[in-house]
C-alpha positions in Angstrom: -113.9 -96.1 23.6 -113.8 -98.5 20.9 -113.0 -97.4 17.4 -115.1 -99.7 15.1 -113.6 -100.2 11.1 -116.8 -99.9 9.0 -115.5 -101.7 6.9 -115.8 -104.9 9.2 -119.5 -104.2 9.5 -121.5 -107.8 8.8 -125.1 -108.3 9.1 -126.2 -111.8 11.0 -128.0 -112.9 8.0 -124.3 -112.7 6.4 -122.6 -114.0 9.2 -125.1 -116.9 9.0 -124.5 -117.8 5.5 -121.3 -116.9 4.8 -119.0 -117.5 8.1 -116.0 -118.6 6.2 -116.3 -114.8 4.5 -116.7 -113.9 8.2 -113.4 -115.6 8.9 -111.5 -113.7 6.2 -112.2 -110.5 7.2 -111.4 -111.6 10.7 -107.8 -112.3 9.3 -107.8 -109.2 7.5 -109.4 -106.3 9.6 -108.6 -108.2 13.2 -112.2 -108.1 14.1 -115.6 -108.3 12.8 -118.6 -106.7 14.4 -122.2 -108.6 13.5 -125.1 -106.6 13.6 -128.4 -107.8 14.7 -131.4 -105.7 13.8 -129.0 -102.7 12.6 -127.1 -102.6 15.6 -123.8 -103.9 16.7 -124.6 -106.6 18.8 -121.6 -109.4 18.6 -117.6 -109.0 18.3 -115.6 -111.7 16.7 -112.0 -111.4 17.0 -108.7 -113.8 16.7 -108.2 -115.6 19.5 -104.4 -114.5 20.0 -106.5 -111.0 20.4 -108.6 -112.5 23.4 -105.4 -113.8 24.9 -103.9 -110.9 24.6 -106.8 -108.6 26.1 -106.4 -111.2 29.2 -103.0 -110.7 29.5 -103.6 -107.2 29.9 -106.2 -107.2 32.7 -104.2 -110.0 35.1 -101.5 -106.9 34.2 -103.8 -104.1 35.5 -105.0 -106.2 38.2 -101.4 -106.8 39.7 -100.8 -103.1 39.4 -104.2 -102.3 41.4 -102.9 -104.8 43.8 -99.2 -103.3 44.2 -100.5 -99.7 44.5 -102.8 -100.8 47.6 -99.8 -103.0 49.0 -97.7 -100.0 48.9 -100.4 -97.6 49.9 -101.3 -99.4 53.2 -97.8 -101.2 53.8 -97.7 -99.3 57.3 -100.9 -100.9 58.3 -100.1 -104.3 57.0 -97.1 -104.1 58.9 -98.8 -103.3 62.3 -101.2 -106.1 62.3 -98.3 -108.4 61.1 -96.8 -107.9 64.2 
């Protein structure tokens, strides 16, 4: 579950006409979530962050893939045979 810092709350009409405000709080708070109609709607993070989030899930996905390697190893080593 995702933790949200109200403090990095923005409405669209601010993000609109302010983006360079937008920006700062980026730097300052990590993320900013934009609200459309009330409701959270966009996230804007740094971009180390996004690289950093991929990182992680080509990380979980070679752990998936070692667990089932090691889980079926016996039948991967009948039909190499």
């Amino acid at each position: 579950m995702m933790m949200i810092d109200t403090s990095a709350l923005v409405s669209m009409t601010q993000a609109n006409q302010n983006f360079s405000q937008v920006a700062k709080l980026v730097d300052q708070r990590g993320a900013v979530v934009v609200l459309k109609n009330n409701a959270p709607r966009y996230l804007i993070i740094d971009f180390s962050q996004a690289e950093a989030m991929q990182t992680a899930s080509d990380e979980d996905l070679l752990a998936v893939s070692s667990r089932l390697i090691e889980k079926n190893r016996a039948a991967y080593e009948a039909l190499a045979k």
